[in-house]
C-alpha positions as CSV (number, residue, x, y, z in Angstrom):
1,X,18.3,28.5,32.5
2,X,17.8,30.0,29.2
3,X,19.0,33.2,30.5
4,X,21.9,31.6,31.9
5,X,22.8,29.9,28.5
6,X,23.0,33.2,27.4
7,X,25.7,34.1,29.8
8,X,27.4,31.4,29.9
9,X,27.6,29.5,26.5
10,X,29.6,30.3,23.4
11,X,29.2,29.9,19.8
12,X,31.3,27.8,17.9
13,X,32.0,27.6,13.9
14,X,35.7,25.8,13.7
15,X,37.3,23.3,16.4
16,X,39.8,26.8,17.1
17,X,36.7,28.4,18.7
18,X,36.8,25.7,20.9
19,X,40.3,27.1,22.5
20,X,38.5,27.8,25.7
21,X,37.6,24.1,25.8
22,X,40.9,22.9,25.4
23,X,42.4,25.4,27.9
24,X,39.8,24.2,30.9
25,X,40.9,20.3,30.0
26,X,43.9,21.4,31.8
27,X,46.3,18.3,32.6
28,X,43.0,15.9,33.2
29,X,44.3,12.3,32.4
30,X,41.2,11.2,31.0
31,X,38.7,13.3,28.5
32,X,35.1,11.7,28.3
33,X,34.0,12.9,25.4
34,X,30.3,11.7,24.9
35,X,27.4,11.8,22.3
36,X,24.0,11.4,22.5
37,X,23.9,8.6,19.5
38,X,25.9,6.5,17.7
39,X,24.9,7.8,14.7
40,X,25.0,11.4,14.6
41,X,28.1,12.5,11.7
42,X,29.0,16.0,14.0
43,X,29.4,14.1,17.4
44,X,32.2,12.2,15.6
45,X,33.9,14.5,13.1
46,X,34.0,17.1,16.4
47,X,34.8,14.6,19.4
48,X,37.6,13.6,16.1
49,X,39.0,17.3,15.8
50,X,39.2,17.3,19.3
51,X,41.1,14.6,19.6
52,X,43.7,15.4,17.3
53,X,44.4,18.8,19.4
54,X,44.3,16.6,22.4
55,X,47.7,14.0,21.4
56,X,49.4,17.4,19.3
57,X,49.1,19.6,22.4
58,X,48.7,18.0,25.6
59,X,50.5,14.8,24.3
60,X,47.4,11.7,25.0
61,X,48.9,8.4,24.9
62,X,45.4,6.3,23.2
63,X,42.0,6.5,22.3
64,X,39.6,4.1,24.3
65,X,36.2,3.3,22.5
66,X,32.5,1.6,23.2
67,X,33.8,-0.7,21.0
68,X,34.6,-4.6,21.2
69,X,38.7,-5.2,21.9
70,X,39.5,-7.4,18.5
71,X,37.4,-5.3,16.3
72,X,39.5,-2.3,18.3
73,X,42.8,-3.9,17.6
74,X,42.8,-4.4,13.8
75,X,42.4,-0.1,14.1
76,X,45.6,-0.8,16.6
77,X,47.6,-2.7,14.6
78,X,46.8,-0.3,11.1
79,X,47.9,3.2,12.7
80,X,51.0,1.4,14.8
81,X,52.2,0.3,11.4
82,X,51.9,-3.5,12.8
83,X,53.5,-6.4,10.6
84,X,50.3,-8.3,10.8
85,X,47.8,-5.4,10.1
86,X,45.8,-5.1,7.2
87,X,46.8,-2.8,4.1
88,X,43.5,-0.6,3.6
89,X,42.1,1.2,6.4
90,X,38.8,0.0,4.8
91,X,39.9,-3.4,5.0
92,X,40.5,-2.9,8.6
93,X,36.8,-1.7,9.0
94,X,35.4,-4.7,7.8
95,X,36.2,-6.5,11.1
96,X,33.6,-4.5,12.7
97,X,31.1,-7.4,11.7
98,X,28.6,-7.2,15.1
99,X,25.8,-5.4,15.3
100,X,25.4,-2.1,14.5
101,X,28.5,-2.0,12.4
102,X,28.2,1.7,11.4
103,X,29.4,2.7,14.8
104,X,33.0,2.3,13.8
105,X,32.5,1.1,10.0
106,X,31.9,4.9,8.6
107,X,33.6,7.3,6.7
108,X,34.2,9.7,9.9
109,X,36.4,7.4,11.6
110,X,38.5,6.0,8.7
111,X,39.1,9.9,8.2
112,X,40.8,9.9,11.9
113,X,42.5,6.6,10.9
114,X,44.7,8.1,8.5
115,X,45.4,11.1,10.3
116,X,46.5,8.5,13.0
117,X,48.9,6.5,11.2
118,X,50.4,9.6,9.8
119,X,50.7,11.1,12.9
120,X,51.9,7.8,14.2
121,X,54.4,7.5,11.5
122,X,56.2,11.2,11.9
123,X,56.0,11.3,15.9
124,X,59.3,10.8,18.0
125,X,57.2,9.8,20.7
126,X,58.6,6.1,22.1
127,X,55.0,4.8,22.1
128,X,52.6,5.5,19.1
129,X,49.1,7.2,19.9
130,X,47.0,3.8,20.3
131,X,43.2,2.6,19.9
132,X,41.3,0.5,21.8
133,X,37.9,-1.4,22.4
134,X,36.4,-0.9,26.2
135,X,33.0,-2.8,25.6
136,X,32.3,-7.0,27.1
137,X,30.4,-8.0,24.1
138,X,32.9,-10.2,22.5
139,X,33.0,-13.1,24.4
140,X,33.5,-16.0,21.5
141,X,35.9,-13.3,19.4
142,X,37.9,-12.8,22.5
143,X,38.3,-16.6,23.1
144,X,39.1,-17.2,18.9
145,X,42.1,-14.5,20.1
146,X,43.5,-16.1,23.3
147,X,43.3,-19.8,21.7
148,X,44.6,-18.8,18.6
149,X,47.6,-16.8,20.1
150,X,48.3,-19.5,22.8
151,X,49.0,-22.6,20.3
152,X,50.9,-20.4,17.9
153,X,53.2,-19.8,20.7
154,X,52.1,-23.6,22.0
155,X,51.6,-22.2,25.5
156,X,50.9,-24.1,28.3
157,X,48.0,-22.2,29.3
158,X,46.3,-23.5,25.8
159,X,44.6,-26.6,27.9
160,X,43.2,-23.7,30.1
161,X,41.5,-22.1,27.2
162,X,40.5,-24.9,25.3
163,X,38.3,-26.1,28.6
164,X,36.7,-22.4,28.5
165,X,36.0,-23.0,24.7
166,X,34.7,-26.2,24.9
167,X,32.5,-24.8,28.1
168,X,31.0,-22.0,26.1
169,X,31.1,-23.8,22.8
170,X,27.5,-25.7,23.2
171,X,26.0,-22.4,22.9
172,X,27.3,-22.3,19.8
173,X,27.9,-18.6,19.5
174,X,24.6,-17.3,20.4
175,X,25.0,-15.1,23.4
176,X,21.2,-15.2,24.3
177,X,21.2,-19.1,24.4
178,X,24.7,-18.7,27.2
179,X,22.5,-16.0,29.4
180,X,19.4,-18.2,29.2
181,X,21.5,-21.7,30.2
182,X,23.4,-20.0,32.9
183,X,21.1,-17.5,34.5
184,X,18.3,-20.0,35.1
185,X,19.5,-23.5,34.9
186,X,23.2,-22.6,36.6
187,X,24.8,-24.2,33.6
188,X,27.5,-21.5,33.6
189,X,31.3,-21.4,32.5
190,X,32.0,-19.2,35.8
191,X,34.9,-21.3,36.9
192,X,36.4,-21.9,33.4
193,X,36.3,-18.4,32.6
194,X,37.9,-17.4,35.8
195,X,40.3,-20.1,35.6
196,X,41.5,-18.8,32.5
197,X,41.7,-14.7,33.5
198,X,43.9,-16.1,36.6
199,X,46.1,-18.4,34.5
200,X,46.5,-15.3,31.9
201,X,47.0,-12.6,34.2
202,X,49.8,-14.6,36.3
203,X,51.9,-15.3,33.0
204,X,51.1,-12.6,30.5
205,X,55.2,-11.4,31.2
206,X,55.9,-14.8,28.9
207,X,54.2,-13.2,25.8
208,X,55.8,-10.9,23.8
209,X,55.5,-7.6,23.8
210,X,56.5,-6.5,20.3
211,X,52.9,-6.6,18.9
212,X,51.1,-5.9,22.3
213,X,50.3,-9.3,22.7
214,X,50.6,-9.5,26.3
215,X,47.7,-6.7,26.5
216,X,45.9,-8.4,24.2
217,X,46.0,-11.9,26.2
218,X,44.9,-9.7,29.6
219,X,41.8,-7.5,28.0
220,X,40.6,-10.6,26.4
221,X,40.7,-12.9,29.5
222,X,39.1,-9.7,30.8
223,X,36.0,-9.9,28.5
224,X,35.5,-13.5,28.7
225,X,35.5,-13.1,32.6
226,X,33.3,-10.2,32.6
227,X,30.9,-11.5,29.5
228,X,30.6,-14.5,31.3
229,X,29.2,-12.7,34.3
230,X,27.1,-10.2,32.1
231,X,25.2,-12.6,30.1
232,X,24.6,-15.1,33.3
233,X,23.5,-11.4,35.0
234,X,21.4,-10.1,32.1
235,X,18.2,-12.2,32.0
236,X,17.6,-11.4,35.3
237,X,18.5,-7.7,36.2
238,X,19.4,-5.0,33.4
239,X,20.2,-2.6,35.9
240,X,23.2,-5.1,37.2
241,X,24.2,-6.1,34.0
242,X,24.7,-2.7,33.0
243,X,26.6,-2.0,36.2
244,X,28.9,-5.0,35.0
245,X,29.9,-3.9,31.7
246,X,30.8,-0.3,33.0
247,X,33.0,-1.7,34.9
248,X,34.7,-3.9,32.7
249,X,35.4,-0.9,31.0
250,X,36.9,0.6,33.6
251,X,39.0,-2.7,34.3
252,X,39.7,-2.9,31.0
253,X,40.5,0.9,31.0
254,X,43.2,0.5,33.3
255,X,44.9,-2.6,31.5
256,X,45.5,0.1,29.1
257,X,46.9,2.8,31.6
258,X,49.5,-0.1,33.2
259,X,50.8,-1.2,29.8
260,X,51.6,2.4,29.1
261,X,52.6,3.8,32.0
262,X,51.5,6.1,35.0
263,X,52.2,9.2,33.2
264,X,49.7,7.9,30.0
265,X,46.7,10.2,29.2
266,X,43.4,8.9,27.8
267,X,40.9,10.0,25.5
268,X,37.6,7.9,25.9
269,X,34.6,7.9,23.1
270,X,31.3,6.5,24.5
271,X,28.0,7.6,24.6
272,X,26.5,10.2,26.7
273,X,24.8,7.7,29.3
274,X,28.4,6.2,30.1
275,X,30.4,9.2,30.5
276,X,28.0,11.5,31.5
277,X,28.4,10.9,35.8
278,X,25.7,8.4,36.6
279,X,25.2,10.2,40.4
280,X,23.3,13.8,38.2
281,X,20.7,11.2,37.0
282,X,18.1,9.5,37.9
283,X,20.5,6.1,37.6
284,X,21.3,6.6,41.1
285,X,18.1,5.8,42.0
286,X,18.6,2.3,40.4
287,X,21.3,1.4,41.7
288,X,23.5,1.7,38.3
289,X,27.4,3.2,37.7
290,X,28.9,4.1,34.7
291,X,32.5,4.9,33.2
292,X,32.5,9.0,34.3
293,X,31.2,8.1,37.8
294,X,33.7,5.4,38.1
295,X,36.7,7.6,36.8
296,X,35.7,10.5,38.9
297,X,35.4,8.2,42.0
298,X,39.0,6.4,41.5
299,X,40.9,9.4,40.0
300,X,39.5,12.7,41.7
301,X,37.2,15.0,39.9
302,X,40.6,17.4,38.9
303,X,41.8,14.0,36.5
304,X,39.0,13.8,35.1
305,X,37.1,15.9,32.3
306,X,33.4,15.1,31.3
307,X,32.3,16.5,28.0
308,X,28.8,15.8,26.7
309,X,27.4,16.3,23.1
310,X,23.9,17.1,22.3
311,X,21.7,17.9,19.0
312,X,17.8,19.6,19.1
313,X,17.1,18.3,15.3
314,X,19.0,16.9,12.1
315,X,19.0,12.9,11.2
316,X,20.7,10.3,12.5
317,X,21.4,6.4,11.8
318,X,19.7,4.4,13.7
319,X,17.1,0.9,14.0
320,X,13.6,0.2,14.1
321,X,14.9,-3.3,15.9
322,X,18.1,-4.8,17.2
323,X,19.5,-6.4,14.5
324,X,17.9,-5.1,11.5
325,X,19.3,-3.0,8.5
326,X,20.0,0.7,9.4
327,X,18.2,4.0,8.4
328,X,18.8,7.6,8.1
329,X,15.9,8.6,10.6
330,X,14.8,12.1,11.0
331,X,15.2,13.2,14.6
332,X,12.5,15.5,15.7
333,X,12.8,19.2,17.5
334,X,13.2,18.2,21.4
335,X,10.7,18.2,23.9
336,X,9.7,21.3,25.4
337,X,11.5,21.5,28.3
338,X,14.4,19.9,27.7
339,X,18.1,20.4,28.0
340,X,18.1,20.7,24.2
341,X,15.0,22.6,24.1
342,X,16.7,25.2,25.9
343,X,19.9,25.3,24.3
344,X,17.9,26.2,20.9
345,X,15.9,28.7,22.9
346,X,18.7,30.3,24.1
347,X,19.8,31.1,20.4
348,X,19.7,28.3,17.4
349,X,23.8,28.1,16.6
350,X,26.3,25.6,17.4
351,X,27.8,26.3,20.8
352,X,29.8,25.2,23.3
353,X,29.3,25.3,27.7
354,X,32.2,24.7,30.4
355,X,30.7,24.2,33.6
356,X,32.8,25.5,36.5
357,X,32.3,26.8,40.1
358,X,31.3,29.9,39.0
359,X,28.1,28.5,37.0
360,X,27.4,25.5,38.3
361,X,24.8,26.4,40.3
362,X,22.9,27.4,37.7
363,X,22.3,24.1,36.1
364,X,21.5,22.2,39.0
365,X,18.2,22.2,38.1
366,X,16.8,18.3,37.1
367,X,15.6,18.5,33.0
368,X,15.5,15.8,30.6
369,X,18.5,15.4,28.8
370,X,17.9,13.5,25.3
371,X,19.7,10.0,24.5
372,X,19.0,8.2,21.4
373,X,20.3,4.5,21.2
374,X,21.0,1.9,18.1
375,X,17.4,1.0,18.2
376,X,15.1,4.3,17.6
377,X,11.6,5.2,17.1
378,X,11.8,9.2,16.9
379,X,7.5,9.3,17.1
380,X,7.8,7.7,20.8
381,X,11.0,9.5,21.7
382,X,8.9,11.3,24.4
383,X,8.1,8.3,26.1
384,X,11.9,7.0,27.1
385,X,14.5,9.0,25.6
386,X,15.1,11.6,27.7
387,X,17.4,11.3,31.2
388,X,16.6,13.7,34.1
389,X,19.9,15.1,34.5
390,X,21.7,17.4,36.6
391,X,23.4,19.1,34.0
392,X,26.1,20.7,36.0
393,X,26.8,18.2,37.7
394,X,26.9,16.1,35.0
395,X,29.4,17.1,32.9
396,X,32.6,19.5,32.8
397,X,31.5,20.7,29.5
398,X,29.1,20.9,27.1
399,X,29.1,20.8,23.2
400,X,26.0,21.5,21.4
401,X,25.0,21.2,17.5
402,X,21.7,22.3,17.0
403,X,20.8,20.8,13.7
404,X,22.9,17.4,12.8
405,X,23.5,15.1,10.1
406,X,23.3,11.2,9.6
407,X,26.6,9.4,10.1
408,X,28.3,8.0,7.0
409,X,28.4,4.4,7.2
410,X,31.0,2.5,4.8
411,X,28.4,-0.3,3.9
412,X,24.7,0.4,4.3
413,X,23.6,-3.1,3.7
414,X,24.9,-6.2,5.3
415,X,24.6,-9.4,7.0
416,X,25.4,-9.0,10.5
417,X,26.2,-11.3,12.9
């Protein structure tokens, strides 16, 4: 395999060496592009670059992010130039109040939230570039939205959602007190939750549409439907509840794609272990799905364009615990044996890997791909933080840094919630 990186793979210095890249993307609809943490500065100020040639040259409608949809939408409103968006793009940040903040509350992606709103503000197109939350997580934030919009407009649906709030609202906001009440004493919000998705979905042509608001109504009806389901699911199996919110992105996902049309091209952020196809890893053998599985299943393996993103050594921002404060964390050279491993064997410089028919075959061969999460303990990494993977298979390309740097965080300390 080494010997085969050698052949195959090509250094990189500035995003115009990755032309090649950009050329085998083709007319794909959607570009996966992954990371292998959510704290790693390159993975974003790359996957950023690369996005930016994406809408100038091929002409993608949104981004779609593993983030929650209201935090999502105050980015939305600021680079669309919406009447109720906030003035400061750092402003707009501070919505991104869950735990871990720093995914989307760093200096990396306010950078691309200027060039957005500039780009946004000189383009012809008739729909701006947009940017959007994919991830189930914000159940109560999601019914504050659909509430909130409902009696401002004093919509009859509002009795509808007010039974779903006042279902969920014993649980006082605490999402582990809901999954505990519903996935072992069946005191669920099943019906109200449903209830309110059907009543949404059946009138969202009544909202309007100048500020979105009809998406917005669906994709939060969405999440409290399928947040419902994952925290009733997630005290019992992980493996399901995984499977659930993968595809409530991809519901979500294609919310998007209606409200802007068939012809509408996407550019999805998420980490490796969603985009990466599920079926080249030992997933498979659990049972689980994810996003680039998903995609390639619905849309045909020629729509579809899978790039992963990996590191052998640098920092990163990460966790001792869910929860706590965040710290730059020193990742350690990878295993021996391993995907990265080989990639720094097979010369230590940034490079870059398209996968194709031609050598495929090549990297069929199952090795332990490295994926570090929100909560990190580099001295254990050996024992759980590397996915057999069929790289090939995997992925449609490959980017690889071999020595990173932490992320850049706007706020390093801070209550979260």
């Amino acid at each position: 395999m080494i010997e085969s990186l050698k052949k195959y793979a090509t250094p990189f210095h500035t995003i115009d060496d990755l032309d090649s890249l950009i050329e085998a993307i083709g007319d794909s609809k959607f570009v996966l592009l992954g990371e292998s943490s959510h704290g790693t500065s390159e993975f974003y100020t790359i996957r950023a670059e690369i996005t930016k040639r994406l809408i100038q040259e091929k002409g993608f409608s949104f981004m779609a992010v593993e983030g929650d949809w209201p935090a999502c939408q105050s980015i939305n409103r600021y680079i669309k130039g919406f009447s109720s968006s906030k003035q400061e793009a750092r402003e707009v940040l501070e919505d991104f109040n869950r735990w871990p903040t720093w995914m989307w509350a760093n200096q990396e992606i306010m950078e691309l939230m200027e060039w957005l709103k500039q780009f946004n503000l000189r383009t012809n197109r008739t729909e701006k570039v947009g940017f959007y939350g994919l991830d189930v997580y914000s159940l109560w934030e999601s019914l504050d939205e659909i509430v909130g919009y409902l009696d401002k407009i004093n919509s009859p649906e509002l009795e509808i959602a007010k039974k779903a709030f006042a279902c969920f609202e014993p649980h006082n906001r605490n999402n582990e007190s809901y999954a505990v009440s519903a996935g072992y004493l069946s005191e669920d919000c099943l019906k109200e939750a449903l209830d309110l998705l059907s009543a949404i979905q059946r009138n969202k042509w009544k909202f309007d549409d100048n500020q979105e608001n009809s998406l917005n109504m669906e994709v939060n009806a969405l999440v409290t439907a399928h947040a419902e389901e994952y925290y009733r699911t997630m005290v019992k199996s992980d493996d399901e509840s995984w499977n659930i919110r993968d595809r409530h992105m991809v519901d979500a996902l294609e919310s998007i794609v209606k409200f802007y049309g068939n012809d509408a091209k996407v550019i999805i952020w998420e980490h490796n272990t969603h985009v990466g196809d599920a079926r080249a890893t030992d997933m498979k053998d659990e049972g689980m799905v994810n996003v680039g599985q998903l995609l390639r299943e619905q849309y045909g393996e020629d729509e579809v364009f899978i790039v992963g993103f990996g590191t052998y050594t640098g920092t990163v921002i990460a966790s001792t615990e869910w929860g706590v404060n965040l710290e730059v964390m020193n990742v350690p050279p990878a295993q021996i044996g391993s995907w990265e491993y080989v990639m720094h064997q097979s010369g230590a410089m940034n490079k870059f890997l398209i996968f194709n028919e031609q050598n495929r075959k090549e990297f069929s061969a199952t090795i332990g791909h490295r994926a570090i999460g929100v909560v990190y303990h580099p001295e254990y990494e050996q024992f759980g933080n590397y996915v057999p993977s069929n790289m090939g298979q995997r992925y449609d390309g490959f980017i690889f840094v071999d020595r990173t740097n932490a992320l850049h965080p706007l706020v390093l300390e801070r209550v979260f919630i």
